[in-house]
C-alpha positions in Angstrom: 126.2 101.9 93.0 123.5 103.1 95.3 123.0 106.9 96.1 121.1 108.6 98.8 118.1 109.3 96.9 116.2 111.4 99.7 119.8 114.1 99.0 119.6 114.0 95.2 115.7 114.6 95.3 116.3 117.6 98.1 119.3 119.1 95.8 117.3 119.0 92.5 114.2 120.4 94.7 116.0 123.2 96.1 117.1 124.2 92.5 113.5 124.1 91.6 114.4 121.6 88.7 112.1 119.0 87.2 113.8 115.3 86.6 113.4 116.9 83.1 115.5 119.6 83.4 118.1 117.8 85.5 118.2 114.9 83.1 119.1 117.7 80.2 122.0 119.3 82.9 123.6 115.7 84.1 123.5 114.6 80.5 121.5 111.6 81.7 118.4 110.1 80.6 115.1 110.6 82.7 114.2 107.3 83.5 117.7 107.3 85.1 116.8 110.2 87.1 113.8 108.5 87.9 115.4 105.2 88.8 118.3 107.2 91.0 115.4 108.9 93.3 113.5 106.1 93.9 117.4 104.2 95.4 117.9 102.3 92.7 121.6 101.2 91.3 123.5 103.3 89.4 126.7 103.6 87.4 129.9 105.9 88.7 129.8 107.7 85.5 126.0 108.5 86.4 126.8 109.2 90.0 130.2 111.7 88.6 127.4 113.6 86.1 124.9 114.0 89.2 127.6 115.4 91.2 128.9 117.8 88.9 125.6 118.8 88.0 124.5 119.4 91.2 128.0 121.4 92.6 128.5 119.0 95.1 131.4 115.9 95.9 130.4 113.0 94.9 130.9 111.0 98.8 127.7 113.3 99.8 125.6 111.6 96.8 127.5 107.9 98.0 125.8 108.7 101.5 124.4 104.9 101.3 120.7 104.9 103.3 121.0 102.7 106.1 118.5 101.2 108.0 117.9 102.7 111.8 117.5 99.1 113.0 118.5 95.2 112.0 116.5 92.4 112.6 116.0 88.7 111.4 113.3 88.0 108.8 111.9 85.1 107.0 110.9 85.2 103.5 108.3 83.4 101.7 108.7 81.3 98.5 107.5 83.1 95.5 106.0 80.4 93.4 103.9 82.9 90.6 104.2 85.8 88.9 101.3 87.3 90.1 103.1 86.6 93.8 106.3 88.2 92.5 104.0 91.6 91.0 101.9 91.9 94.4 105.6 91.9 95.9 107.1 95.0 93.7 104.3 97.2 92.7 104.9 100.1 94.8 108.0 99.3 95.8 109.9 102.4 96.8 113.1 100.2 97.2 114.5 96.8 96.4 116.8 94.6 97.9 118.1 91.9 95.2 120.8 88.8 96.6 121.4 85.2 95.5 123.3 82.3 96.4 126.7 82.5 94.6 127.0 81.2 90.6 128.6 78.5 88.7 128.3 78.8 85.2 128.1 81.9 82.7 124.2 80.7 82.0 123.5 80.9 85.9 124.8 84.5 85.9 122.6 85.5 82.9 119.5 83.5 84.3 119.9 85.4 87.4 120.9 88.6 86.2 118.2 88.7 83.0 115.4 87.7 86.2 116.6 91.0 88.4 116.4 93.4 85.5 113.2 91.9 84.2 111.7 92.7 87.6 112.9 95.9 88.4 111.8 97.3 84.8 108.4 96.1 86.0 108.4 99.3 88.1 106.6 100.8 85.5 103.2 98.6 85.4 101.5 101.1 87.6 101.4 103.2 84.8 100.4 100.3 82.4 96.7 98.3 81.3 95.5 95.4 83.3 96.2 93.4 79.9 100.3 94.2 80.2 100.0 93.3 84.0 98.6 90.2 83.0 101.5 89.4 80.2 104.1 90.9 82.3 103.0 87.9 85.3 103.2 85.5 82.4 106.7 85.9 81.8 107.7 86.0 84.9 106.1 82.9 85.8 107.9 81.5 82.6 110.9 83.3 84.3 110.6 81.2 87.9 109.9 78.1 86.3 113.2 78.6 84.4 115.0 79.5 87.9 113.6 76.3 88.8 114.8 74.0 86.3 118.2 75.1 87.1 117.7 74.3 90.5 116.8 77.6 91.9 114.0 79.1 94.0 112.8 82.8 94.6 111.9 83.9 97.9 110.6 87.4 98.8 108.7 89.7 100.8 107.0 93.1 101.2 108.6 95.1 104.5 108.0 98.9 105.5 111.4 99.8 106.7 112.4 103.1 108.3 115.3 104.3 107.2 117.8 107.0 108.2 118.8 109.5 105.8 120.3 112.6 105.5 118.2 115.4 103.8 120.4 118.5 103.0 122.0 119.0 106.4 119.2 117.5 108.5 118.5 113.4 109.1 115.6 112.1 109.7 113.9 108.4 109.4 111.6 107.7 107.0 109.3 104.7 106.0 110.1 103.0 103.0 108.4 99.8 101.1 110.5 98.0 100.4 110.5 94.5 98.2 113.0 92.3 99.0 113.9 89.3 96.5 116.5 86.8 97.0 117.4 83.3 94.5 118.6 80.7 96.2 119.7 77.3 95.3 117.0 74.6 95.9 119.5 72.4 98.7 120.5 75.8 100.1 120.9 75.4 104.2 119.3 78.4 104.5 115.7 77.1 103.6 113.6 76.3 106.3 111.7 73.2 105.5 107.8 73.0 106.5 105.3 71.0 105.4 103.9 72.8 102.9 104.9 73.5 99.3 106.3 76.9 100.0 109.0 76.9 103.0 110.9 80.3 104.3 114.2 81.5 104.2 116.0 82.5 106.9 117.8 85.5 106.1 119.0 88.6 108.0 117.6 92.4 107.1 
């Protein structure tokens, strides 16, 4: 589950606690706090601890951030690592979807892929040395999404959201990576004539 990060930071904020110190209060780890404020998924039990932490009900802190506007995108085959990294580094947000799964070994191909790359939220902090092992395995990583007849597609957008901040709402801009694994004969894909068509897909 997804919480409205912009209310969780604002709460913690107005207590004047670090992500330390409300880590030690929810019973939660800090890289979960950390993960939570940037709108990443969470567990209920993580999102019961916030809420009880912080006094509040828990449908404030399920507030989901929705975007102020809808429009139809295309996304771009992503056919390297190094493509993929350019795509999440800074990322404030990510949007992960894929074509529905077969087999127990599609579910863990796709589902090993999408933590692998939102852990790699951390290489801004890391050497150029784990950036370039990090785009290694994920090249590894697409070329096994491949053999199983699946493609990534993705792409960098700056959306503006609208979310609620305490008692006020206001829109703010967000990068956001978007990544979506879809099956090679998948209707969706836009053929051109080069080797990395689009995808069709909806925001």
């Amino acid at each position: 589950m997804i919480v409205n990060s912009e209310t969780v930071r604002y709460l913690r904020e107005k207590r004047a606690w670090t992500q330390e110190q409300f880590a030690e209060i929810a019973g939660i780890s800090v890289r979960t706090v950390q993960r939570m404020e940037r709108g990443e998924p969470v567990s209920f039990a993580t999102i019961k601890a916030v809420a009880k932490a912080l006094g509040v009900e828990i449908d404030k802190l399920k507030s989901r951030v929705q975007p102020n506007s809808k429009k139809d995108i295309f996304l771009s085959r992503i056919m390297s690592g190094n493509e993929l990294l350019s795509a999440i580094l800074g990322a404030e947000f990510f949007q992960f979807s894929h074509d529905d799964l077969d087999t127990k070994d599609e579910v863990q191909l796709v589902s090993g892929f999408f933590d692998f790359v939102q852990d790699c939220d951390v290489l801004d902090e890391l050497s150029a040395g784990a950036r370039v092992r990090v785009a290694f395995e994920l090249d590894q990583m697409i070329q096994e999404l491949h053999n199983a007849g699946f493609w990534v597609f993705g792409k960098v957008l700056v959306k503006k959201y609208r979310v609620n901040v305490g008692d006020d709402s206001k829109i703010l801009p967000v990068r956001t990576a978007i990544i979506r694994i879809v099956r090679k004969d998948s209707p969706e894909i836009i053929k051109k004539h080069t080797p990395a068509p689009s995808l069709f897909a909806s925001s």
